[in-house]
C-alpha positions in Angstrom: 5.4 -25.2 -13.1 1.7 -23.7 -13.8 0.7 -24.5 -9.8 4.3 -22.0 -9.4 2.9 -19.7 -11.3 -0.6 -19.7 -9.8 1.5 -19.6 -6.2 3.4 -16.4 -7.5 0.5 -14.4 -9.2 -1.9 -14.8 -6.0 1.1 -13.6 -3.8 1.3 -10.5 -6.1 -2.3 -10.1 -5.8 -2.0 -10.0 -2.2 0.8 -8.3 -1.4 -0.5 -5.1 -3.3 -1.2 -2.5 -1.3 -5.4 -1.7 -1.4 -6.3 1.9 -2.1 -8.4 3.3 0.7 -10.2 6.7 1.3 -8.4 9.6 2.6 -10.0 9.1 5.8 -8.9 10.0 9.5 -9.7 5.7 10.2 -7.7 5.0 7.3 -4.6 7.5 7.9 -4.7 6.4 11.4 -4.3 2.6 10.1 -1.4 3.4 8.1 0.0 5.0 10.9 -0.1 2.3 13.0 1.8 0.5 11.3 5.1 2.6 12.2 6.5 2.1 8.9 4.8 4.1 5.9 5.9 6.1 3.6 4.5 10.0 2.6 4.8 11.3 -0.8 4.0 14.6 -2.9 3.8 14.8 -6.1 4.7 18.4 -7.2 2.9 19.0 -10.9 5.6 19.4 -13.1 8.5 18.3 -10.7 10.1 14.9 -9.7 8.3 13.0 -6.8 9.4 14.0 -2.9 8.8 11.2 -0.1 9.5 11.1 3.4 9.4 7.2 4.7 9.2 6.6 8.4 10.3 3.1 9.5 10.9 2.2 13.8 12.6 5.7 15.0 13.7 6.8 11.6 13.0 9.3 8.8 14.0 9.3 5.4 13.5 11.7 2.7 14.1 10.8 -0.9 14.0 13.9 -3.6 16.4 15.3 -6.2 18.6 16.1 -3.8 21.3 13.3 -1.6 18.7 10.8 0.3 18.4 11.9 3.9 18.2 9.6 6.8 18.2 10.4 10.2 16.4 10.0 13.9 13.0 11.4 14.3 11.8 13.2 17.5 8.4 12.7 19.2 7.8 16.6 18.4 8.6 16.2 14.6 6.0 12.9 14.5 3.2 15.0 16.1 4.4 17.9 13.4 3.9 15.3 10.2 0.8 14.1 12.2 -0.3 17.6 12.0 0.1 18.8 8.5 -1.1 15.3 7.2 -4.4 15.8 9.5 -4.8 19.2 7.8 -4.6 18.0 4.1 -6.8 15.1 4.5 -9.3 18.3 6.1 -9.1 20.4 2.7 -9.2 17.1 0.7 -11.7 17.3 -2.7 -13.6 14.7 -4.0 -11.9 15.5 -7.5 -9.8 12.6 -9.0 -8.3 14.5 -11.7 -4.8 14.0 -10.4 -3.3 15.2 -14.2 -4.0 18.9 -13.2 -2.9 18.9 -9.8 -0.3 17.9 -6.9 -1.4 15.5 -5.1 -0.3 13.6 -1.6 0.1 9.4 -1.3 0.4 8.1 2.3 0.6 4.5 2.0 2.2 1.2 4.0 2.0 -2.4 2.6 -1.4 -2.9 3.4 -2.8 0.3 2.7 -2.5 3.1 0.5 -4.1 6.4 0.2 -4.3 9.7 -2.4 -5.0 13.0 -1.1 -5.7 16.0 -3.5 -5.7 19.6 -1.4 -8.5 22.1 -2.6 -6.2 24.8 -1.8 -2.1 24.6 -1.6 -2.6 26.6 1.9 0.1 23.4 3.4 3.0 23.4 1.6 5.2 20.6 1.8 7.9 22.6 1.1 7.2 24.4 4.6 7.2 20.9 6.1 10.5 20.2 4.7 11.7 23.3 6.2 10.4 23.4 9.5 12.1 19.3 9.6 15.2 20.9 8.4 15.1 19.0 5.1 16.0 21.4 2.8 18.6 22.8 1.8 
């Protein structure tokens, strides 16, 4: 029973996904993976996440869960905007006081804090037709 539970903390351990640097080499390895997941976190407001997994999109908020087909224009798009935030990204850890993005996979996850809300997700969300 203790060599189980040895077995089953170490697989934990390693199945966790490793925080990384808001890097483009980072990014660009969660990307490749084809199956990640983007979140904001809105201060004051309930979490909004779009997950992309093979040729699908799904967004999760307050609102019905979304799934649908994505189009090669709408991945450059997301591409795009998430290139832009990780620009105007700030040192700053003091994610209490501000939004702040996750893109993360299995292996890898990343936090992304904007020094300026000049890409709102909310235009993202709109321009996917996401929104209601």
């Amino acid at each position: 029973m203790r060599n189980f539970l040895v077995v089953l903390i170490l697989i934990f351990i390693t199945s966790c996904a490793r925080n990384v640097e808001p890097t483009v080499e980072n990014i660009n390895k969660i990307f490749a993976s084809q199956d990640f997941t983007f979140e904001f976190h809105p201060i004051g407001a309930t979490k909004k996440s779009i997950s992309f997994r093979d040729d699908y999109l799904v967004y999760k908020s307050d609102d019905p869960t979304l799934r649908r087909e994505i189009t090669y224009d709408e991945v450059l798009l997301i591409n795009d905007f998430i290139q832009k935030i990780v620009n105007v990204h700030q040192d700053d850890k003091d994610t209490e006081s501000s939004s702040f993005y996750v893109v993360k996979n299995t292996a890898y996850k990343t936090t992304i804090i904007p020094k300026q809300e000049g890409y709102y997700f909310e235009a993202l969300l709109r321009t996917l037709k996401l929104n209601n």
